[in-house]
Every structure is written in structure tokens, then in C-alpha cells.
C-alpha positions as CSV (number, residue, x, y, z in Angstrom):
1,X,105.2,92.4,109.4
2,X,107.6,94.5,111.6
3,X,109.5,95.8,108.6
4,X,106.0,97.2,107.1
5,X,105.0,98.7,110.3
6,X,108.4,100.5,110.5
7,X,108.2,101.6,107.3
8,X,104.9,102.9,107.7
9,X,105.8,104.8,110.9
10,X,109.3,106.3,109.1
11,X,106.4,107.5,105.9
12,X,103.8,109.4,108.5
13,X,106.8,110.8,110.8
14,X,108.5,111.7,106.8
15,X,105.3,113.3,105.7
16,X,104.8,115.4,109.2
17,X,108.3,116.9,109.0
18,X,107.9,117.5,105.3
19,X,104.6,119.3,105.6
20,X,105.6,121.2,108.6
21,X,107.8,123.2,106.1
22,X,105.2,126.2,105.3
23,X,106.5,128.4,102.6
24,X,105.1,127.7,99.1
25,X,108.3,127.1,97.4
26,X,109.7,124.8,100.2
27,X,106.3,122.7,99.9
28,X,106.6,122.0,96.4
29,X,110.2,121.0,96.4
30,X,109.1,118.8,99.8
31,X,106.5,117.2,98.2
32,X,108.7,116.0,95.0
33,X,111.5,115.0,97.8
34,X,108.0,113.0,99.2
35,X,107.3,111.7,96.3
36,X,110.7,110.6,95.6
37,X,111.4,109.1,99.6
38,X,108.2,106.9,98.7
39,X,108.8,105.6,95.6
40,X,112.0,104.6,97.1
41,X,110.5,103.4,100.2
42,X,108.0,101.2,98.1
43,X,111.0,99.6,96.1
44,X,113.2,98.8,99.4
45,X,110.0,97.7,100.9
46,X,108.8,95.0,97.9
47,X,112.6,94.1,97.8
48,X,112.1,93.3,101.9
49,X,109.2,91.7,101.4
50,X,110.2,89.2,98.6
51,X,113.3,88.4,100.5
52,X,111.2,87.8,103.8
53,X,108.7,85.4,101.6
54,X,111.7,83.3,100.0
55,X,112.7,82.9,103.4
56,X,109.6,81.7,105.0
57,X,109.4,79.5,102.1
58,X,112.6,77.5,102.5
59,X,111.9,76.7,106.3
């Protein structure tokens, strides 16, 4: 539960920095980068997860 609330926090503080970028250009190539950061995010976060479950379920 505390991994998914950091991760949650890292995303929004992420996302503020990323859209605080204002040229055109920048925003695009932020947003990809976003995109990207998420995706990985997601993956290290269902890999947490999973670990954290198999854990729970042994004890």
C-alpha cells in the first residue's frame, strides 16, 4: 500500500514538473518522456506488487 501511494505521489510531482515546461515543442517531447516514465512506472509497480502478494502469501 505504501509502495502505490509513493508511486502515485512520484507520477503527480512527474506530471507537474513535466507540464510546467511551456514551449510547444518541449511539451510534446515531455509528454512522450510521460508516457514513457508511466509505462515504466506501471511495470516496476505490477512487478512490486506481485512480489509484495507472494510474500503476504507465504506468511
Amino acid at each position: 500500500m505504501q509502495t502505490k501511494l509513493f508511486f502515485q505521489e512520484f507520477k503527480s510531482l512527474l506530471f507537474i514538473s513535466i507540464t510546467n515546461i511551456e514551449t510547444p515543442q518541449k511539451n510534446i517531447c515531455s509528454t512522450m518522456n510521460m508516457l514513457i516514465v508511466e509505462f515504466v512506472l506501471h511495470q516496476h509497480e505490477k512487478k512490486l506488487l506481485k512480489h509484495h502478494d507472494l510474500n503476504t502469501d507465504n506468511s
